[in-house]
Backbone and ligand atoms as CSV (ligand in chain L), in Angstrom:
chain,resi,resn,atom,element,x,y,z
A,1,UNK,N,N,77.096,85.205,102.104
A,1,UNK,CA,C,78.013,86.141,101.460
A,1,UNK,C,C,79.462,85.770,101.782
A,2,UNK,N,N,80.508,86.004,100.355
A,2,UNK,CA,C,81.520,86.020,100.851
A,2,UNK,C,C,82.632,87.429,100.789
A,3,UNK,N,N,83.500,87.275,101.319
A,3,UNK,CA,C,84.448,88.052,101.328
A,3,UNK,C,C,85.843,87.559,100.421
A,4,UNK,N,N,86.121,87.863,99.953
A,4,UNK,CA,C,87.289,87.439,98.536
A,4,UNK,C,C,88.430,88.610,98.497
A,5,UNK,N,N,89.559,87.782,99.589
A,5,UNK,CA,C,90.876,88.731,99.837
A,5,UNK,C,C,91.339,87.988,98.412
A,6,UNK,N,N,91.948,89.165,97.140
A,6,UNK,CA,C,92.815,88.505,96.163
A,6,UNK,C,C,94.083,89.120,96.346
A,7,UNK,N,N,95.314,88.303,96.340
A,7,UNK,CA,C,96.491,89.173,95.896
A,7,UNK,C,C,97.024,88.870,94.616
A,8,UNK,N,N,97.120,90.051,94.121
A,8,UNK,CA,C,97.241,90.437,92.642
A,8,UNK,C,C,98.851,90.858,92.507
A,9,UNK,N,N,99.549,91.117,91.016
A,9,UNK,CA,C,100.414,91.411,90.586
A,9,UNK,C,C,99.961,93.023,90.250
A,10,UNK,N,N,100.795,93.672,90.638
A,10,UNK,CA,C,99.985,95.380,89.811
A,10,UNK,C,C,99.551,95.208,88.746
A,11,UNK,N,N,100.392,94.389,87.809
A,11,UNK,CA,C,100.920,94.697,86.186
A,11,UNK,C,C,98.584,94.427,85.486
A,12,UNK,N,N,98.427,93.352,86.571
A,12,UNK,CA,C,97.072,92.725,86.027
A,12,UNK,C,C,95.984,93.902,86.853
A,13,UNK,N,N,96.560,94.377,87.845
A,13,UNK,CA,C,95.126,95.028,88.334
A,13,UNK,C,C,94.182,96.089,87.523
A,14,UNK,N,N,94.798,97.235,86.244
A,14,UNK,CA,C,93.961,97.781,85.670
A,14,UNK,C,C,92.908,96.991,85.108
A,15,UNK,N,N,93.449,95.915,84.093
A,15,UNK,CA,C,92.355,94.958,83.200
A,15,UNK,C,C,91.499,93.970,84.497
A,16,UNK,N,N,91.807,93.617,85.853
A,16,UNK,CA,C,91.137,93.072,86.620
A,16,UNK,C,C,89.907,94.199,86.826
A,17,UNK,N,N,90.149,95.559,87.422
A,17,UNK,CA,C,89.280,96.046,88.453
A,17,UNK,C,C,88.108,96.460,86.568
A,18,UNK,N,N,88.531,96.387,85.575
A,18,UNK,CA,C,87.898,97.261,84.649
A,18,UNK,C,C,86.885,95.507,84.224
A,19,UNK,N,N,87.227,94.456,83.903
A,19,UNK,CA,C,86.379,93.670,84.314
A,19,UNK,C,C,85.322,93.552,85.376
A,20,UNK,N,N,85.766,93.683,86.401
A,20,UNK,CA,C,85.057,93.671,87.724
A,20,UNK,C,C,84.004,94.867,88.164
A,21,UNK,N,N,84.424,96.018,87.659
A,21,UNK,CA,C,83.166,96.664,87.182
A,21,UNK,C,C,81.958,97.141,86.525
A,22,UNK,N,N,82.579,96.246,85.320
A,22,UNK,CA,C,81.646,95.802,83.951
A,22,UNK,C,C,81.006,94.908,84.779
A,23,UNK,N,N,81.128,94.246,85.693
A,23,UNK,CA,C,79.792,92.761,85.876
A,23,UNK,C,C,79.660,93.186,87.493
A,24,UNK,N,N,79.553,94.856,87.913
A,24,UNK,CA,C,78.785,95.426,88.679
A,24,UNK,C,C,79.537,94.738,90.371
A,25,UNK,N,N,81.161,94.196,90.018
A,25,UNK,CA,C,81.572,93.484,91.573
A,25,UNK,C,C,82.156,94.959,92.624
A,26,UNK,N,N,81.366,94.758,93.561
A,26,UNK,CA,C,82.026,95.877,94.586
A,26,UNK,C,C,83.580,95.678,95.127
A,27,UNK,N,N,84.299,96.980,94.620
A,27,UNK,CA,C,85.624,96.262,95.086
A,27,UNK,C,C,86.679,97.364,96.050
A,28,UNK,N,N,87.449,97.034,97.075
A,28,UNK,CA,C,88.254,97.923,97.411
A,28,UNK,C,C,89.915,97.542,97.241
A,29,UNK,N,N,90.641,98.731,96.356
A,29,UNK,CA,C,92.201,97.868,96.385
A,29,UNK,C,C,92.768,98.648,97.385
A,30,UNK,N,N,94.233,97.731,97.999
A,30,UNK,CA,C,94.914,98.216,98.721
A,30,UNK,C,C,96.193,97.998,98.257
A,31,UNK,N,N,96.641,98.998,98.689
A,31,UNK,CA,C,98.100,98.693,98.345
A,31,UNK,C,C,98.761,98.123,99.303
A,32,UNK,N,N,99.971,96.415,99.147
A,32,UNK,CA,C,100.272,95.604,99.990
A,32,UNK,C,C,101.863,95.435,99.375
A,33,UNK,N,N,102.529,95.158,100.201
A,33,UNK,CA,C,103.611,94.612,99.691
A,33,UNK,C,C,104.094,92.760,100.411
A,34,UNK,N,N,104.222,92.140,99.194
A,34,UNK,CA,C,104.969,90.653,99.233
A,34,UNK,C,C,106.219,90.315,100.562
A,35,UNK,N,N,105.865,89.376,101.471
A,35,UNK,CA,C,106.808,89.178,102.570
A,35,UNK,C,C,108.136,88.597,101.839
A,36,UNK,N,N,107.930,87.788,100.414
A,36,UNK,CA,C,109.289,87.385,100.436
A,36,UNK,C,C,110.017,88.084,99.453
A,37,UNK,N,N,109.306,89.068,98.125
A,37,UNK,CA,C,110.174,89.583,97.323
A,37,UNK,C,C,109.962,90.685,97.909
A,38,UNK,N,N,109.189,91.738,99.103
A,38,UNK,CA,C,109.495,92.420,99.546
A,38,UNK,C,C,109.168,93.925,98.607
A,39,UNK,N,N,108.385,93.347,97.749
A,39,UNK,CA,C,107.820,94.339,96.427
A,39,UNK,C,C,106.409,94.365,96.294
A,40,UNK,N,N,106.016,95.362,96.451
A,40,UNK,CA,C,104.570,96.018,95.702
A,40,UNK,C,C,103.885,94.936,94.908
A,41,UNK,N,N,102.388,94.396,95.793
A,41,UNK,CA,C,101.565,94.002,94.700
A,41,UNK,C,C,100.213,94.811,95.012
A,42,UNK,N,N,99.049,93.974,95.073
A,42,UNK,CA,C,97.499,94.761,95.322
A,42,UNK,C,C,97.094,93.906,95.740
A,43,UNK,N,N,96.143,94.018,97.155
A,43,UNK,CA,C,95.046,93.193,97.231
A,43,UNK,C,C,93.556,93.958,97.433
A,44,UNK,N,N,93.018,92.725,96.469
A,44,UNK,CA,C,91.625,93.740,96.581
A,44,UNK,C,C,90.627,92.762,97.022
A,45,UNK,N,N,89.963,93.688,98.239
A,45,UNK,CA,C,88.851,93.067,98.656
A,45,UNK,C,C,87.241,93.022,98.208
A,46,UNK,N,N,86.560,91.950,98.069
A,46,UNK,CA,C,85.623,92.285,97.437
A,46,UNK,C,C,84.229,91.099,97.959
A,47,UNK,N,N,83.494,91.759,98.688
A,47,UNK,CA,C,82.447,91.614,98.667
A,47,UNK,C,C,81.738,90.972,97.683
A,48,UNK,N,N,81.233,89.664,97.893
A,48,UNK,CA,C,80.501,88.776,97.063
A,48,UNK,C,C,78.966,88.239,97.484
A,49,UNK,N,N,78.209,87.959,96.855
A,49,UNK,CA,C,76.659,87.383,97.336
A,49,UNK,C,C,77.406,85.519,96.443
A,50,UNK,N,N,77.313,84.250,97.260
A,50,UNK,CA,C,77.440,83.136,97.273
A,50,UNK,C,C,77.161,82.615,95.586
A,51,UNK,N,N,76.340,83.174,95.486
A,51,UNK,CA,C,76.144,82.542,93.565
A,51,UNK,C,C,76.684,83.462,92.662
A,52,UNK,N,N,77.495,84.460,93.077
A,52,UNK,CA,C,78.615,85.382,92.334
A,52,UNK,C,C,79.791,84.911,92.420
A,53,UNK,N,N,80.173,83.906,93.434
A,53,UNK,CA,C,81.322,84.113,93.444
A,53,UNK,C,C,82.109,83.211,91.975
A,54,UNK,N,N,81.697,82.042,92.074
A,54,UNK,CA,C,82.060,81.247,90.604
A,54,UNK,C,C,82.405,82.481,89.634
A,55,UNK,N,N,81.608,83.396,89.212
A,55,UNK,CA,C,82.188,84.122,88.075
A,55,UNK,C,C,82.659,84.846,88.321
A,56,UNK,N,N,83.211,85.737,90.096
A,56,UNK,CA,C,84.429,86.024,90.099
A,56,UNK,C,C,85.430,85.282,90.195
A,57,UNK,N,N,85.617,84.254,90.319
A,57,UNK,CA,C,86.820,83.346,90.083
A,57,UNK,C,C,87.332,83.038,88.941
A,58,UNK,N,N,86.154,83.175,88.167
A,58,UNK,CA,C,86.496,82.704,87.108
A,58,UNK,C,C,87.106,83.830,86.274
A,59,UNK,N,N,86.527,84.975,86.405
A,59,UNK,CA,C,87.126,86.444,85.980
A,59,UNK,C,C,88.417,86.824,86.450
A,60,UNK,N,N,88.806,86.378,88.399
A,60,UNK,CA,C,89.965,86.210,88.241
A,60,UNK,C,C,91.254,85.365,87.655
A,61,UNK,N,N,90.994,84.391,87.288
A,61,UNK,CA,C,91.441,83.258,86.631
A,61,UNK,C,C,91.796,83.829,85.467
A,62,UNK,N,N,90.773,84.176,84.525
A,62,UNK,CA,C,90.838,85.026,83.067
A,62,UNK,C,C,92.147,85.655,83.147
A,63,UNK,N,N,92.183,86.710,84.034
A,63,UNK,CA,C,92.945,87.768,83.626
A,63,UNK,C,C,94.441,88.156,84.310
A,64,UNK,N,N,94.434,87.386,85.668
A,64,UNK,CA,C,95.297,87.449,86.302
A,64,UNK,C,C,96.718,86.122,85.954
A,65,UNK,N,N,97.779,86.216,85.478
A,65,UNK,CA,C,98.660,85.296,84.332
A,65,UNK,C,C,100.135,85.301,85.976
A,66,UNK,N,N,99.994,84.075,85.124
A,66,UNK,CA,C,101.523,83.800,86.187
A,66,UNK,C,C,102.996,84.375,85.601
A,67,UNK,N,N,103.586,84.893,86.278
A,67,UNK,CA,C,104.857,85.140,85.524
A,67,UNK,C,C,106.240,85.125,86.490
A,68,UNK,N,N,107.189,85.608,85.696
A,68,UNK,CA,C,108.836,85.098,86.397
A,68,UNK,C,C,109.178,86.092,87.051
A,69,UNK,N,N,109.620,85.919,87.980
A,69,UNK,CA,C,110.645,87.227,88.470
A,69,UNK,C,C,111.315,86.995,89.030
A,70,UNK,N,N,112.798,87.185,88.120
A,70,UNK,CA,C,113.909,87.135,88.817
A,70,UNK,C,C,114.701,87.824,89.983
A,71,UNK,N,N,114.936,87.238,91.014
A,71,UNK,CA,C,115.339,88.104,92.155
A,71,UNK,C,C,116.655,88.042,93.264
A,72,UNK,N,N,116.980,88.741,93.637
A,72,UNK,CA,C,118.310,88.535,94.715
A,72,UNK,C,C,117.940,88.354,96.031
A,73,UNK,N,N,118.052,87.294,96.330
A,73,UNK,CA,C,117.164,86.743,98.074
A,73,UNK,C,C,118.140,88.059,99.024
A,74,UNK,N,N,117.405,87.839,100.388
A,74,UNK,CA,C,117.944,88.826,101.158
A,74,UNK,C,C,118.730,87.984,102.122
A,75,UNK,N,N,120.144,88.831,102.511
A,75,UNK,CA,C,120.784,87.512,103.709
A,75,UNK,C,C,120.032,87.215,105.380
A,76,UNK,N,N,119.562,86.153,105.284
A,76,UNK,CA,C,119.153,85.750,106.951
A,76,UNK,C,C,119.274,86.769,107.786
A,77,UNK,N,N,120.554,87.388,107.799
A,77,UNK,CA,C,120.498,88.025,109.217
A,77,UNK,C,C,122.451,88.243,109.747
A,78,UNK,N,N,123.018,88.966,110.328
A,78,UNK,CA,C,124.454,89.109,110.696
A,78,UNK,C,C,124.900,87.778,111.072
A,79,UNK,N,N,126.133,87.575,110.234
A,79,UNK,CA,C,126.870,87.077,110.266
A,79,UNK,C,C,126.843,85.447,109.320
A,80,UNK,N,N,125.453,85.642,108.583
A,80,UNK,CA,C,125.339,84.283,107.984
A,80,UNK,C,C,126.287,84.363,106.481
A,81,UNK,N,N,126.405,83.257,106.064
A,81,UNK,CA,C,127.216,82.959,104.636
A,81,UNK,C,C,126.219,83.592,103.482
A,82,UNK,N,N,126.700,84.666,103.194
A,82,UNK,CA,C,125.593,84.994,101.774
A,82,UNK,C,C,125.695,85.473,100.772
A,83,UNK,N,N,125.401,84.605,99.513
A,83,UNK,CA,C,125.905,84.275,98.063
A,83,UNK,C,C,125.001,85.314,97.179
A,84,UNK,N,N,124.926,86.287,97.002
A,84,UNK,CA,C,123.997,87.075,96.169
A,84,UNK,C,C,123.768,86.774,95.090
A,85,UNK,N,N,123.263,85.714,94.727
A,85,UNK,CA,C,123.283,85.029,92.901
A,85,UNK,C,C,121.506,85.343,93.345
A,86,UNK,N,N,121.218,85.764,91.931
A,86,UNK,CA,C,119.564,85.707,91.576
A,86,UNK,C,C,118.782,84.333,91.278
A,87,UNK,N,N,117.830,84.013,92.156
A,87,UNK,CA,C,117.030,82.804,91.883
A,87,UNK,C,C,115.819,83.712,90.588
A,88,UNK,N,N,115.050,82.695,90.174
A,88,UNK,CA,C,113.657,82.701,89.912
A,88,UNK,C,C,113.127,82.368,90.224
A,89,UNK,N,N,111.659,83.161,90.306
A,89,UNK,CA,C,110.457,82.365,91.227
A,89,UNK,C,C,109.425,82.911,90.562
A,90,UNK,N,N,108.360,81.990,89.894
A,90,UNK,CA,C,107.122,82.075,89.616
A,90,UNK,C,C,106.318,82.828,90.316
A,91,UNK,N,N,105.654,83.866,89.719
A,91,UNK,CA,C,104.409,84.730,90.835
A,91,UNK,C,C,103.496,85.082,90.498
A,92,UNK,N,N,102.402,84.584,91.029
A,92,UNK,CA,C,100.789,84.728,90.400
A,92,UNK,C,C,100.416,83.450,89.594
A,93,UNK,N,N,99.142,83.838,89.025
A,93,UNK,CA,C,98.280,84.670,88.681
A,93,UNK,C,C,97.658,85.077,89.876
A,94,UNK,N,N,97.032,84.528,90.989
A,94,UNK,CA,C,96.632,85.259,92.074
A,94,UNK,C,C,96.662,84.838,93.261
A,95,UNK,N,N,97.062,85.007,94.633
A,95,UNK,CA,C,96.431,84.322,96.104
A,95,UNK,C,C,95.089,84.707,96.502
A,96,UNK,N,N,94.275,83.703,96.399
A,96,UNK,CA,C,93.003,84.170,97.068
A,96,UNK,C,C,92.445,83.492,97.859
A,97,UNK,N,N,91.974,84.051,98.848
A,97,UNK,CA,C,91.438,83.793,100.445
A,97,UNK,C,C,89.475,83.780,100.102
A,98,UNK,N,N,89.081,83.175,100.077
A,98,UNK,CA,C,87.704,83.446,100.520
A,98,UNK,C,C,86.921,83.555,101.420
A,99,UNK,N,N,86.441,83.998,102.738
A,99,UNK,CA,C,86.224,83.946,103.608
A,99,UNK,C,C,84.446,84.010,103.860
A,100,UNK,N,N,83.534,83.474,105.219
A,100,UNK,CA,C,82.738,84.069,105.131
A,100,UNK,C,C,82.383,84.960,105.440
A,101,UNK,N,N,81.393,85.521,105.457
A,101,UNK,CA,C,80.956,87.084,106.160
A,101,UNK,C,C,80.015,86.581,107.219
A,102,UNK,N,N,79.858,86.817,108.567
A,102,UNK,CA,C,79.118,86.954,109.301
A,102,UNK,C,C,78.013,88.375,109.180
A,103,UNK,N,N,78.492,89.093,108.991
A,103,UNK,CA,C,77.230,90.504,108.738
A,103,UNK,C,C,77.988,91.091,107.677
A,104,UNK,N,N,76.494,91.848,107.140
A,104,UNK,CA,C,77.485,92.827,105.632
A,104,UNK,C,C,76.704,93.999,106.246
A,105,UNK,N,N,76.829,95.381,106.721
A,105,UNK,CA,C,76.129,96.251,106.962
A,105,UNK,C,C,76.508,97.401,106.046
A,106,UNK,N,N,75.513,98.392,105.471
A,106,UNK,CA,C,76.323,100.007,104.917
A,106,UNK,C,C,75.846,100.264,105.882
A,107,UNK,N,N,76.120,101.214,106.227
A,107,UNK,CA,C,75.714,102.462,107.337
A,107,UNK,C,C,75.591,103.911,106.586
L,1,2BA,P1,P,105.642,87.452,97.991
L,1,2BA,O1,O,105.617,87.007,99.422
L,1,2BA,O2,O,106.526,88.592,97.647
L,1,2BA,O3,O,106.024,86.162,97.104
L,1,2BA,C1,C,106.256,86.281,95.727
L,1,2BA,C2,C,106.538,84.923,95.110
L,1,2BA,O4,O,107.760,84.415,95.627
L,1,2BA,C3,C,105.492,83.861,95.464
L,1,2BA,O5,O,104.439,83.954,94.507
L,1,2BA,C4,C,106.273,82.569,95.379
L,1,2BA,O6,O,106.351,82.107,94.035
L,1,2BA,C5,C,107.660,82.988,95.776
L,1,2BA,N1,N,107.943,82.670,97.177
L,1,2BA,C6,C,107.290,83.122,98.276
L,1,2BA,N2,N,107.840,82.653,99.400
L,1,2BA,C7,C,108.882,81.875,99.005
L,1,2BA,C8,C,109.874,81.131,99.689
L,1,2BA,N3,N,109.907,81.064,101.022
L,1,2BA,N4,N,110.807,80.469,98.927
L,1,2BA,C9,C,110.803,80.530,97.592
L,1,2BA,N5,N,109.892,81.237,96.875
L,1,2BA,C10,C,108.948,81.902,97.567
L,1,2BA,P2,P,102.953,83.674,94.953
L,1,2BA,O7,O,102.872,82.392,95.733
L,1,2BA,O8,O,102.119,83.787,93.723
L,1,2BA,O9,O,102.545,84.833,95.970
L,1,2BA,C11,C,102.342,86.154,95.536
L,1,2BA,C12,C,102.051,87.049,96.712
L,1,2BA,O10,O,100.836,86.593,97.343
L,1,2BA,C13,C,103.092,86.994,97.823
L,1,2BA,O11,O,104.165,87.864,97.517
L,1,2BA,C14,C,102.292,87.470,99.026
L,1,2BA,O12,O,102.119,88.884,98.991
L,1,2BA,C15,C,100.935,86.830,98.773
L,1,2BA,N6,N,100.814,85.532,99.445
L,1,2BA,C16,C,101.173,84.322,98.964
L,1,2BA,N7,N,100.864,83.355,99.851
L,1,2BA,C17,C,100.312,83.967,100.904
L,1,2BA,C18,C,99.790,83.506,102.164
L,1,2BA,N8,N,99.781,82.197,102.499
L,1,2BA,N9,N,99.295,84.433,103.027
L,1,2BA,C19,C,99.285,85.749,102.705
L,1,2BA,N10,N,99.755,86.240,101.541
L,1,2BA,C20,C,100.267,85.368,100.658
């Protein structure tokens, strides 16, 4: 079994989790926020059996889309030189961690 940390964009998580329950995937979201834009995304954890996981990947793949977001970096820290011009930076379609599971128990 695996364990499948995804981090998601909000904008994709309704059409993700409504997939993911149509093909019966156990899932829990959390609400997380991004270390460098410092903004709200989701990660949802989800419990997998080893010959599921391919078609959750592939379901995440489907639905989760890369996109732009333009942003104003934050300054280093007191006293550094800092130019507030907005970069862009590509974000998503998803980060995902797969991990294994040593035990899966319900209680
Ligand atoms: P954030 O940390 O808010 O990053 C948002 C996007 O900003 C990233 O998209 C990346 O395109 C850009 N970015 C991040 N750090 C950067 C830097 N030092 N310089 C320039 N651009 C930078 P994604 O790579 O798609 O990541 C989306 C979200 O996934 C991240 O939000 C974070 O919450 C999570 N994530 C990404 N890599 C991770 C990792 N290695 N461990 C844990 N979480 C991760």
């Amino acid at each position: 079994m695996k364990l499948v940390m995804a981090v998601v964009q909000d904008n994709d998580v309704p059409k993700l989790l409504e997939n993911l329950m149509q093909k019966n995937f156990g899932v829990t979201k959390l609400a997380s926020t991004g270390g460098f834009l410092k903004s709200g995304n989701t990660t949802l954890m989800i419990g997998v059996q080893d010959d599921k996981l391919h078609e959750l990947m592939e379901i995440i793949e489907k639905v989760c889309k890369p996109r732009k977001q333009v942003v104003t970096p934050f300054p280093g820290g007191p006293g550094d030189a800092y130019v507030p011009y907005p970069i862009e930076v590509k974000v998503g379609g998803a980060t995902v961690f797969v991990l294994n599971v040593e035990r899966f128990v319900k209680i």
